[in-house]
N, C-alpha and C positions, 0 to 999 in steps of 0.2 A: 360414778367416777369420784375418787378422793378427790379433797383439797390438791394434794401436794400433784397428781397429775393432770388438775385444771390449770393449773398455773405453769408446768411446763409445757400444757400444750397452746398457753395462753401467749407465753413467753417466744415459742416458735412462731407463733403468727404474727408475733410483732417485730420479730426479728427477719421473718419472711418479707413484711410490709415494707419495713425501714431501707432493706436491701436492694427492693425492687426499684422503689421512687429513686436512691442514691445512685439506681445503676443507671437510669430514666437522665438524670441530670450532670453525671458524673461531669463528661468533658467541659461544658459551660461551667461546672462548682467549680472545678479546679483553677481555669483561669482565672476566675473570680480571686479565688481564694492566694492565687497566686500573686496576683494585682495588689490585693490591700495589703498581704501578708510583705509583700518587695516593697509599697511605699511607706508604709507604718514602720519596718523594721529600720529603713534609712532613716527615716526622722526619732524615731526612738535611740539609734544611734549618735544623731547630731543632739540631740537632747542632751544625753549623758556624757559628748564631748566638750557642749556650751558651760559647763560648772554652773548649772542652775542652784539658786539656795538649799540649802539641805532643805529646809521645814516646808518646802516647795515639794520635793521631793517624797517626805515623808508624809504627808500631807497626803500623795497620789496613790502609796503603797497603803496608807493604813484606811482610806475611801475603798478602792478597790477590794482587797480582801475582806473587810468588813461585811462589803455590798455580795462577796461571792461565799461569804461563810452564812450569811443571815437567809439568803435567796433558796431557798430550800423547795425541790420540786421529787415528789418519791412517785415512780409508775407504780398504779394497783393492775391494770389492764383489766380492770371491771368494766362491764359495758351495761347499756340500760336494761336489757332482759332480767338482769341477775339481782335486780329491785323485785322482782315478783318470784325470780328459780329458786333463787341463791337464799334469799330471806327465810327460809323454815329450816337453812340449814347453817344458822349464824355459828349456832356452837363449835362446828366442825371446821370454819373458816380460819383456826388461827393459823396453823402451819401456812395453810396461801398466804395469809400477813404478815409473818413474819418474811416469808419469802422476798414479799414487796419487798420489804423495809428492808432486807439486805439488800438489795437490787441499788435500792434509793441510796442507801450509804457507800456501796462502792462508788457509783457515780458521781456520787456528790464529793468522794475522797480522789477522783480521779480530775475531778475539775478544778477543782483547790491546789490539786499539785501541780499542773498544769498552770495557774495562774501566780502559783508562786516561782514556779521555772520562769517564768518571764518577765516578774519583777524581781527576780536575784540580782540583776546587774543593779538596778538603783539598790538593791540592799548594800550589794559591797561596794556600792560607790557612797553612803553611808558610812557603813564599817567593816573596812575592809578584813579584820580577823573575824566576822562574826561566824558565830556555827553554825550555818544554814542547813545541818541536816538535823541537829537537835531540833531547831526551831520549825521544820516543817513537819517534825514527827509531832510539835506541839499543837499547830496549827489544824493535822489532822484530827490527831484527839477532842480537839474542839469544835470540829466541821462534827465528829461524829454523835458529839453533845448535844450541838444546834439540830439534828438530822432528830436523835431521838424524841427533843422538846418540841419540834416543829410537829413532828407523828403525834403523841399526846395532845398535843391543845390543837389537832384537828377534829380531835373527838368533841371539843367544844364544838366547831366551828367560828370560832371567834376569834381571827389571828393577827387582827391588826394592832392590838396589845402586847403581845410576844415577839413581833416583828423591831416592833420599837424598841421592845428591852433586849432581844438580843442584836442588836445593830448598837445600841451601845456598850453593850457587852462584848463584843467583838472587836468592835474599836478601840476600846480602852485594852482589849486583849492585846492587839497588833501591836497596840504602842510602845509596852511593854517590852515586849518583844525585839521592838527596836532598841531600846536602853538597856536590851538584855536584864533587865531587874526579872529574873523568874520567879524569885517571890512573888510579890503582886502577881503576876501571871498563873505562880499556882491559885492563890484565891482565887480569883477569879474561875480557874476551872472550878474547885469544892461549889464557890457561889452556884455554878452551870448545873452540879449535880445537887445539888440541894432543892435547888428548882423543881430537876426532872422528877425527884424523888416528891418531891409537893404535888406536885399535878399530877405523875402519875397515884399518887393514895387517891385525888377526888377526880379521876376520869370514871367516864360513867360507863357502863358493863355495856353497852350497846354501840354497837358499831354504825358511823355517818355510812350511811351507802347514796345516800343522795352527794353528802359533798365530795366522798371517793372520785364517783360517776361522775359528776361534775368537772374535778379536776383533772381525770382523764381526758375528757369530751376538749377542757380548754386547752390541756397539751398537746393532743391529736391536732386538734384545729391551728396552735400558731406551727406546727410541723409539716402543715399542708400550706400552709400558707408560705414558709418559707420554701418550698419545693415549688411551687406556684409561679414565683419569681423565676424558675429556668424554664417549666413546662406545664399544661392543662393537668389540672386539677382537678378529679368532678365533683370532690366532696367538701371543696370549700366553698361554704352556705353562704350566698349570697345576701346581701344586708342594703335596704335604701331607706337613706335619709331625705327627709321633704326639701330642703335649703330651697325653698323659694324666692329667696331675696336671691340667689344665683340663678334662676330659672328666669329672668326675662334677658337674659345675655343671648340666648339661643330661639327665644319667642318668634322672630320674625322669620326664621326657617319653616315655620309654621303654612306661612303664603305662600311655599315655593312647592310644590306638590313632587318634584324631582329633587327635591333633600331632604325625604322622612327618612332614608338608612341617615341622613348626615346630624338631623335632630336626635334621631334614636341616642345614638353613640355620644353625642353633646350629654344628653341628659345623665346616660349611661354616668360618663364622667364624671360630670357634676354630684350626681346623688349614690350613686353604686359603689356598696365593694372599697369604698376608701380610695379610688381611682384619685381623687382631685387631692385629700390627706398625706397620701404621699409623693404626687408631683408637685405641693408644697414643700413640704417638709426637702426633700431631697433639695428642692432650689433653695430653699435658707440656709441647710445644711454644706451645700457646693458656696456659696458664699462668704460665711461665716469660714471654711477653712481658707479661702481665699484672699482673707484679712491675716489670717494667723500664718499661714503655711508658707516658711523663706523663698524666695527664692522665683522666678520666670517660671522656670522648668515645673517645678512642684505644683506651682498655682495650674499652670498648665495641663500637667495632668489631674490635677483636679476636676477640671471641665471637662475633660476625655470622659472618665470617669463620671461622672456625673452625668452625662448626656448617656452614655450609654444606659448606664442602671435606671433611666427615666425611661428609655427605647425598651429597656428589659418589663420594665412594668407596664407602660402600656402596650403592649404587644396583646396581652392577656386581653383587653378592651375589644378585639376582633371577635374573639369567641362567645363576647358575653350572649345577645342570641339566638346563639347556635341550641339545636333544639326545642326552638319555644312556637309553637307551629301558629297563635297569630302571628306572628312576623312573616314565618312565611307564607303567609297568606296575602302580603303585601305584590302588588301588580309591576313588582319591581324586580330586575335580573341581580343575579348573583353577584354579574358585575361591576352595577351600580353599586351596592353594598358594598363591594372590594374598595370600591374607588369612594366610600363614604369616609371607611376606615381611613385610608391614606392619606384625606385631607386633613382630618381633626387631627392623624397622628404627626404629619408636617407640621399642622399649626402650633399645637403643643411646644414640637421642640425646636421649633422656630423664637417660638418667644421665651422659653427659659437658655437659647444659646443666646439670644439677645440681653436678657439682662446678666447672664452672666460678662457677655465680651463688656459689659459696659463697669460691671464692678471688676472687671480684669483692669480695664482700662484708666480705670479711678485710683489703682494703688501701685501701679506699675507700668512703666513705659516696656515699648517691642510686643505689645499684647496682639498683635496685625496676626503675626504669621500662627498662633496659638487658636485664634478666632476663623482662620482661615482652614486647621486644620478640624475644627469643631465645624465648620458646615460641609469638608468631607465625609468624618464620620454619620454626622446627619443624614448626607445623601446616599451615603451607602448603607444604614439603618432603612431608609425608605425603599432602596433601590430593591433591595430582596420582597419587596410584596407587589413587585412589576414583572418579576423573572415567572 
């Protein structure tokens, strides 16, 4: 088989895969997506009606594009066999790479335009004559500069140096861009291609197939992981961390010989899978907008929100030993187990609706009936693993 029909048939199966999982999660992604996209969009709204300081402003546009022009992520669709198939046939592998690497620049030119679509309002509330379509065609030229440098100095493996110069480089690009000074702006591009033209003379004639493989392996996995969040995953590898300084919260479950499902899944939480990482993070995160975000209603839904996406993730905790046959070797019913889950996952969201009603409570009066409707959604999160 060529190059060029490993890759389109490499290409089909990943286009196969992506469609499958998407089709797997569709109705819950949309709601989701429909949620943040309706409460972001309103407050992105009252942002740019509040007349915030410009250099506030510009401040968020030249952070943002910066971080989405330096972010640079190209699919090879290599996978681990092709360390040992593919390697006696490096010579003939360049058509597949270049293939990638066009893959990677369209994408990477579709996400850029896409994040400039949604910062044009702060652009013309900035400057309202400015010429956002010159300046997005510059923008991409420069996405497509970052893409090519990024592919080169992976040939290093060594990217945490280029990461740095092009985030400054792209920053000081935006700026420009904003003062409209395209002078500076063109330098800067020349500087981009003077680069590319340096690294590419001392790139070395051997292709990384470890870091390729590698950074497939890592984008397949946060890919699974984000589909994880709507439905069972099999292929996301499980990971435990010792945290023993958390292990004696759950020790005395140990005596009760009718709460090994309820220790199991304690532990589970605690050490597994980033279980307890992100039912942190998510209650700091609900909190933190909670301080920021105007208004009863908005705080409010915030905690909707938030209870739920915590119900969304550990949900995934029921499954964890499913198929590990000590477990089920345990002298214990199925629906003991059922009823182990439901208590840890009560307890959970028992305590993050409680500290949240409490910093609801702290920066805003009427928080009753907000709290009230947080331990409905609660019980009817619960209620569906009793049906």
């Amino acid at each position: 088989m060529e190059s060029v029909q490993l890759w389109e048939a490499r290409l089909q199966q990943y286009l196969q895969k992506t469609f499958r999982y998407l089709a797997r999660i569709g109705s819950g992604l949309l709601y989701a997506f429909l949620c943040c996209f309706g409460i972001i969009g309103y407050y992105y709204a009252q942002l740019i009606r509040a007349n915030p300081p410009q250099w506030i402003m510009a401040a968020i546009i030249i952070i943002v594009l910066a971080a989405v022009l330096t972010r640079i992520r190209v699919r090879t669709l290599l996978q681990e066999p092709d360390l040992v198939f593919l390697l006696p046939l490096e010579s003939r592998m360049k058509p597949y790479l270049q293939r990638a690497l066009f893959l990677g620049s369209l994408l990477q030119c579709l996400r850029c335009t896409a994040a400039a679509a949604i910062l044009a309002p702060l652009c013309l509330y900035l400057s309202p004559d400015a010429p956002l379509l010159v300046q997005l065609l510059l923008l991409l030229l420069l996405q497509l500069g970052n893409v090519q440098l990024s592919w080169a100095v992976s040939y290093y493996q060594e990217k945490g140096w280029s990461t740095i110069v092009r985030f400054c480089l792209n920053a000081a690009f935006v700026y420009f861009l904003l003062r409209e000074a395209y002078g500076y702006a063109a330098v800067l591009l020349v500087i981009t291609g003077c680069l590319l033209v340096y690294i590419r003379q001392r790139k070395p004639a051997l292709v990384p197939w470890e870091y390729f493989i590698g950074q497939e392996k890592h984008m397949d996995m946060s890919f699974y992981r984000f589909v994880n969040l709507f439905t069972d995953v099999p292929q996301v590898m499980r990971t435990v961390k010792p945290r023993r300084f958390l292990s004696f919260v759950i020790k005395p479950l140990l005596e009760r010989k009718r709460q090994s499902f309820l220790y199991l899944y304690g532990l589970a939480f605690l050490r597994a899978n980033d279980y307890l990482g992100l039912y942190v993070r998510l209650t700091a995160v609900g909190l933190l907008l909670m301080i920021y975000v105007p208004g009863l209603y908005g705080k409010g839904i915030v905690l909707l929100l938030c209870l739920y996406a915590s119900g969304l993730q550990l949900q995934q905790l029921r499954k964890h030993f499913y198929n590990q046959i000590a477990v089920d070797l345990y002298p214990l019913t199925e629906e003991a187990r059922k009823h182990a889950f439901v208590v840890l996952f009560t307890i959970l969201l028992l305590l993050q609706h409680t500290i949240f009603t409490i910093g609801l409570a702290a920066v805003m009066e009427g928080w009753l009936l907000w709290a009230v409707a947080g331990l409905l959604l609660l019980a009817r999160q619960v209620q569906k693993y009793h049906s």
